[in-house]
C-alpha positions as CSV (number, residue, x, y, z in Angstrom):
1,X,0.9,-1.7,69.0
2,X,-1.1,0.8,67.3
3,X,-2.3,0.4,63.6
4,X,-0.1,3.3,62.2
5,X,2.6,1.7,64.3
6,X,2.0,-1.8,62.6
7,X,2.0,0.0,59.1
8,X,4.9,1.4,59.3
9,X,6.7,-1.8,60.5
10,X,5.0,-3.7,57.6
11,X,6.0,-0.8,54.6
12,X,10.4,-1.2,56.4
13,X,10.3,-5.2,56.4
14,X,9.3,-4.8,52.2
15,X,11.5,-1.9,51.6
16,X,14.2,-3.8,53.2
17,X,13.4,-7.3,51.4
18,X,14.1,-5.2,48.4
19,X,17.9,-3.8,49.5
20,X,16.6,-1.2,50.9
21,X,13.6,0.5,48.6
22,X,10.5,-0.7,48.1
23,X,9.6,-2.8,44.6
24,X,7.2,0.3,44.0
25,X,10.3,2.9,43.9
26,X,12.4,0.8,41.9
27,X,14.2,2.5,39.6
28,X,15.0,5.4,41.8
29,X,18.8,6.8,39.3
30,X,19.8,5.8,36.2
31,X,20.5,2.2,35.1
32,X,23.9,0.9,32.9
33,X,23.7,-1.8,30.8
34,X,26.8,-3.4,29.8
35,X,27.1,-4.3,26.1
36,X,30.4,-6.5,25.7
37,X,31.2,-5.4,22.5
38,X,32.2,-2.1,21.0
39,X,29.9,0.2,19.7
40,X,28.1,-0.3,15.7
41,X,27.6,-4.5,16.3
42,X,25.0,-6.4,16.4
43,X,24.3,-5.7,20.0
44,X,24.1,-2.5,19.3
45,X,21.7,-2.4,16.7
46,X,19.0,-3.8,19.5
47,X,20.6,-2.5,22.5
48,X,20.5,1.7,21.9
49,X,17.0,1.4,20.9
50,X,15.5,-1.2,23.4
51,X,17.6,1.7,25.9
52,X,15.6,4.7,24.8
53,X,12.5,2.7,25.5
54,X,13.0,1.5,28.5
55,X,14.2,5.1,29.2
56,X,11.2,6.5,28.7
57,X,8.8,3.6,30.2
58,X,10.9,4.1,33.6
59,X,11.5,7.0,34.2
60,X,15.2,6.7,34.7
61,X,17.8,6.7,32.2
62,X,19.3,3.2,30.9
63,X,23.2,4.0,30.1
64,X,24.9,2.2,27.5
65,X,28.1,1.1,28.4
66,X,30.4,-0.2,26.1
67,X,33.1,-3.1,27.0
68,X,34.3,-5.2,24.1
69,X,37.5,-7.6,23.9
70,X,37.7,-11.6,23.9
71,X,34.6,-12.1,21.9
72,X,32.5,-10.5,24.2
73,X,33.4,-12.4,27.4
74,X,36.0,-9.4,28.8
75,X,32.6,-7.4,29.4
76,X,30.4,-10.5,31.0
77,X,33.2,-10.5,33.2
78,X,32.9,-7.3,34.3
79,X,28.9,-7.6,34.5
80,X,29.2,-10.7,36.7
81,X,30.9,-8.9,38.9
82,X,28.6,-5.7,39.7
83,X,27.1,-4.5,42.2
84,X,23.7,-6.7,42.0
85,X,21.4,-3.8,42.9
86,X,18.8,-3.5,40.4
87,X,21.0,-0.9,38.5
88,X,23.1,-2.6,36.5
89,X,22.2,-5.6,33.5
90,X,24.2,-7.2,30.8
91,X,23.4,-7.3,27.2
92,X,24.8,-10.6,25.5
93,X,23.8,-13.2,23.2
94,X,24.5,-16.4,20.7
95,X,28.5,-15.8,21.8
96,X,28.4,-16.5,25.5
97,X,26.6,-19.5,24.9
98,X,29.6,-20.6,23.2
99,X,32.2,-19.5,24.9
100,X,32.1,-22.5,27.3
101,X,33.5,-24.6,25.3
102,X,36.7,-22.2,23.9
103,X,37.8,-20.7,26.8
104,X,40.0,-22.8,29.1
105,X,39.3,-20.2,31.8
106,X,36.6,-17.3,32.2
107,X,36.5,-14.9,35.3
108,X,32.4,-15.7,34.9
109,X,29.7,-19.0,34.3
110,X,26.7,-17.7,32.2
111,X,24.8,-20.1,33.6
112,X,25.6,-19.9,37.5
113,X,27.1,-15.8,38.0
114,X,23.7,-14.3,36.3
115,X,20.1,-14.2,36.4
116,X,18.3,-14.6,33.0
117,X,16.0,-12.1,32.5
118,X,14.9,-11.4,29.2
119,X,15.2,-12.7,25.1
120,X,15.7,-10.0,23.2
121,X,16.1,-10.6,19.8
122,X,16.7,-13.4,17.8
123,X,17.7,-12.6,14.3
124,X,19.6,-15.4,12.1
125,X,23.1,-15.3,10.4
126,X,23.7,-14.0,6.9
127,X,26.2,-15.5,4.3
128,X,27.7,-11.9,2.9
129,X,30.4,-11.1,0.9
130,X,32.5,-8.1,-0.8
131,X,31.3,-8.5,-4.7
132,X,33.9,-7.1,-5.8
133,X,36.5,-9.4,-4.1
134,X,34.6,-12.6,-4.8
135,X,33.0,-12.6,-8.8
136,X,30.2,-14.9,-7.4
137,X,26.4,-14.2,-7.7
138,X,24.8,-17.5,-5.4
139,X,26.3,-19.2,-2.9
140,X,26.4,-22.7,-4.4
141,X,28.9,-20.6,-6.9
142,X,31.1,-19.5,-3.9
143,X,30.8,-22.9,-2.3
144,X,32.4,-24.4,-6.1
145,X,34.8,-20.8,-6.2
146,X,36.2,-21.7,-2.8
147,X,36.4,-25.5,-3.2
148,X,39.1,-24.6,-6.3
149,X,41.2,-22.4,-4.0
150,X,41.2,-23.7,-0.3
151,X,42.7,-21.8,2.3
152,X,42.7,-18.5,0.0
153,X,39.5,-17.0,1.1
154,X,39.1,-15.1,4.6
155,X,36.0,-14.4,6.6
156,X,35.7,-11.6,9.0
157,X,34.7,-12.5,12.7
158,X,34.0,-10.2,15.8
159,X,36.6,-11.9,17.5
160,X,37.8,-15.9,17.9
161,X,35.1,-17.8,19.6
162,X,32.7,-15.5,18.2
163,X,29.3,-16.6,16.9
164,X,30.3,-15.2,13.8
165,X,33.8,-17.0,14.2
166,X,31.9,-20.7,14.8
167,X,29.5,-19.6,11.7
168,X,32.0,-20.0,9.5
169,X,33.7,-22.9,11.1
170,X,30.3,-24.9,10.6
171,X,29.6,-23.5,7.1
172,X,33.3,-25.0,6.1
173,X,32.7,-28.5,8.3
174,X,28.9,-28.8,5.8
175,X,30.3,-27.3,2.7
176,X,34.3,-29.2,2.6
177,X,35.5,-25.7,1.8
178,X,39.1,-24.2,3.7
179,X,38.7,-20.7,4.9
180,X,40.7,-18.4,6.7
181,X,39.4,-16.8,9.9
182,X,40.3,-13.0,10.7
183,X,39.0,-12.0,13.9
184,X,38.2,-8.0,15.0
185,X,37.4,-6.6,17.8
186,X,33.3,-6.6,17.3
187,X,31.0,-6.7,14.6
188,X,31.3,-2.9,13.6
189,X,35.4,-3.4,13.2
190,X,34.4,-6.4,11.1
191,X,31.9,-5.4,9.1
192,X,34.1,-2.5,8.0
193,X,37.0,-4.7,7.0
194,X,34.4,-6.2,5.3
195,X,32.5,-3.0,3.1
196,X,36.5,-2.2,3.0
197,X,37.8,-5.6,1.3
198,X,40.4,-5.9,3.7
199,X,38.0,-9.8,4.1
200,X,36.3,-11.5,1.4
201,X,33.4,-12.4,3.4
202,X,31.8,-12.6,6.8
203,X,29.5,-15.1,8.5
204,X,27.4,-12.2,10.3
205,X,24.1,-11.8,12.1
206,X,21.2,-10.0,9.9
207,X,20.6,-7.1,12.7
208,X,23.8,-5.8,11.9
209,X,24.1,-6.4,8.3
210,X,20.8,-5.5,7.1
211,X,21.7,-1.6,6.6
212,X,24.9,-2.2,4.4
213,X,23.3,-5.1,2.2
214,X,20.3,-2.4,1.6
215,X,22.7,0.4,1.0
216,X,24.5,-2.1,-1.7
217,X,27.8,-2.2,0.6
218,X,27.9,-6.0,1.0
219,X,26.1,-8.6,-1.0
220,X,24.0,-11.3,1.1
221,X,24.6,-14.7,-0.5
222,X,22.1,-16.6,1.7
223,X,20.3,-16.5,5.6
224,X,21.0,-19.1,7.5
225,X,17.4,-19.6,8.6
226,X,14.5,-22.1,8.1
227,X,12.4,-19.5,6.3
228,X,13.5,-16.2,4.2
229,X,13.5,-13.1,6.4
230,X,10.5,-10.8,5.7
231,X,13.3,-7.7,5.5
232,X,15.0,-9.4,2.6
233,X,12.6,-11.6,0.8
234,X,14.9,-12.0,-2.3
235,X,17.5,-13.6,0.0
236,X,17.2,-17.5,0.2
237,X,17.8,-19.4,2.6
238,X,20.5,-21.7,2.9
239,X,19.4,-24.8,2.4
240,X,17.4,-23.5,-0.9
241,X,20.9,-22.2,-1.7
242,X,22.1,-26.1,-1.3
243,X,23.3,-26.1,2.4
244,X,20.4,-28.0,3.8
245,X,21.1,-28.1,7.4
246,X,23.1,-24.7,8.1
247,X,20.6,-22.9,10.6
248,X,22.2,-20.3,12.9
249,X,21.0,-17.2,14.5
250,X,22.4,-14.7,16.4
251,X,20.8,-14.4,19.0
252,X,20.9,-11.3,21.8
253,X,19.8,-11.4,25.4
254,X,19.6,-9.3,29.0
255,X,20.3,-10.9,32.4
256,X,21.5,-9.3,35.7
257,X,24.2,-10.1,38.0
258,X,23.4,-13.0,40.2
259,X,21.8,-11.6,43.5
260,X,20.0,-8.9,41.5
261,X,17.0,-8.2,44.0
262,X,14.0,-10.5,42.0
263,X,11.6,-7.6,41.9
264,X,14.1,-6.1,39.6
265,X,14.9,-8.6,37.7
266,X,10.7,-9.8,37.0
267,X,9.4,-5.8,36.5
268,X,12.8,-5.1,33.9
269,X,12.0,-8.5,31.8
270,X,8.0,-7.1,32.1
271,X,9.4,-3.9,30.9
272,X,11.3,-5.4,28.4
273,X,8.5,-7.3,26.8
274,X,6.5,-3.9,26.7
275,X,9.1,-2.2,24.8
276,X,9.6,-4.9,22.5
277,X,5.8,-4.9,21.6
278,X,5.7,-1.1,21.1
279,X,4.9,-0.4,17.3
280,X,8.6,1.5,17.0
281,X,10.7,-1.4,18.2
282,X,8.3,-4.2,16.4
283,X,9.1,-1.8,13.0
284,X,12.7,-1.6,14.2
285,X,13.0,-5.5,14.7
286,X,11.3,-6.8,11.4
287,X,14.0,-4.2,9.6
288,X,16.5,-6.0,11.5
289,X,15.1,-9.4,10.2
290,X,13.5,-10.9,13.7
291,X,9.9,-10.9,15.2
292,X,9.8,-10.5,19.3
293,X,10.8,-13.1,21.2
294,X,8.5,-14.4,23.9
295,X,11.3,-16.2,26.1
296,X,11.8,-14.2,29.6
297,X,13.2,-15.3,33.2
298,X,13.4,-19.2,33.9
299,X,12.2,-20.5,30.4
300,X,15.0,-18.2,28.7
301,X,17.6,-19.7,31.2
302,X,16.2,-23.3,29.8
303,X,17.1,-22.0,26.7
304,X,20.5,-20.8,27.3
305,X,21.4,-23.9,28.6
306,X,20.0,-25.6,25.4
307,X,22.3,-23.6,23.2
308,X,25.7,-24.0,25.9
309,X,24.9,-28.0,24.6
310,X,24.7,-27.4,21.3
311,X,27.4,-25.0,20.8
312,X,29.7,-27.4,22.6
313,X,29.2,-30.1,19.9
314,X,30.1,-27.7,17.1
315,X,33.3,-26.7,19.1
316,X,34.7,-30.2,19.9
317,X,33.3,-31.3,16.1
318,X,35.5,-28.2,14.3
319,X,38.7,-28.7,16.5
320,X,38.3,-24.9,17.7
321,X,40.4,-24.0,20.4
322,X,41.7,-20.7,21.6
323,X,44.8,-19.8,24.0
């Protein structure tokens, strides 16, 4: 066998190990990411501009694609079962950590039907309200307003068995107040029901409220955090607001469909700690009220599983259950 002949056998055993194209070549078209939820959420907000990064760092268009319904687990569904070719990942979060432990049946495991690939954000929950629907200024005041009329105030979710959804349940469980849920279909439905006063309130992550509360649409009562948020100082946290242990964050992730070649999979979470270190999307996070996160492939899958546990507890603890 000659040496050119040995070469070329050598280059078709690594472009087949890799379904077909070599690592190198990888992306050779356009790639779709699947956000389950419709279009102005929380998602979103990180998604369309972590997209036109990545867009422009490979080469090769990354497609939005819209899928929301069933608090985000109608588009996992349809993620876990892609093609797993490199050209298709899935852009979830904080809600399909919980989902679980709600649904008595999903067409999908987060933890067995995908590869982790990537931390994306990590921003925490908000406490914010309609000021001109609820005549409170702190939250300890809307803790003592609600407490006088239980089961008279609503709170907007992005769907039952949202994160935004369980929020609220575990605000009411630490506080003894009654609320009313009101689920939409997203965060973008919600939040304008919320800027609307069609709901008094809304249990939402800071990526996606941040604009309105600067803009003076919706009032922020309190983060739900272990420190203030550098994008709104003058916000305190809870537990200076006088709900000591009420820490949530909505977090927002990208894995691939299980099978997804690993050379895809380890240069998109390589490329996805790139983007998120660029100046524009580290300007674009802090706004958003989040640093980068650091958590990519196996050690953000130990993480998922972390949050499937804890999640769980809240659900059997609040009595949620969906149909």
């Amino acid at each position: 066998m000659t040496y050119r002949t040995t070469a070329a056998a050598v280059f078709a055993v690594a472009a087949l190990g890799f379904g077909g194209v070599a690592a190198a070549q990888w992306p050779e078209r356009p790639i779709t990411l699947i956000v389950p939820f419709p279009a102005g959420g929380g998602t979103d907000t990180f998604a369309r501009p972590l997209a036109a990064q990545l867009t422009t760092q490979l080469g090769q268009t990354v497609v939005i694609d819209n899928k929301g319904g069933a608090g985000g687990t109608v588009g996992a569904g349809v993620a876990a079962k892609a093609k797993p070719d490199g050209y298709t990942f899935f852009m979830g979060g904080a809600h399909h950590a919980l989902a679980p432990s709600l649904y008595k049946s999903l067409s999908y495991n987060i933890q067995k039907d995908f590869v982790p690939v990537a931390l994306v954000a990590q921003p925490p929950q908000v406490v914010v309200i309609n000021a001109s629907k609820l005549p409170v200024k702190t939250l300890q005041e809307f803790i003592d307003y609600a407490k006088k009329r239980p089961g008279e105030i609503n709170f907007g979710t992005a769907g039952k068995g949202s994160t935004h959804h369980l929020a609220g349940e575990l605000f009411a469980m630490q506080t003894g107040v009654k609320l009313v849920d009101v689920p939409y279909q997203g965060a973008g439905p919600m939040l304008s029901a919320l800027i609307g006063g069609q709901v008094d309130l809304a249990f939402d992550g800071l990526g996606s409220s941040a604009g309105h509360i600067r803009a003076g649409a919706i009032k922020p009562l309190a983060v739900a955090a272990t420190e203030r948020s550098q994008s709104l100082p003058d916000v305190p946290t809870a537990a200076e607001a006088g709900v000591p242990n009420y820490v949530v964050s909505t977090w927002y992730a990208i894995w691939a469909p299980a099978g997804t070649p690993k050379e895809a999979t380890e240069r998109m979470a390589a490329e996805i700690t790139k983007a998120l270190n660029t100046p524009k999307l580290k300007e674009t996070w802090a706004g958003n009220g989040t640093g980068v996160p650091t958590l990519t492939g196996a050690e953000f899958g130990k993480f998922v599983d972390s949050e499937v546990q804890r999640w769980a507890k809240v659900v059997k603890d609040s009595g949620v259950t969906l149909d």
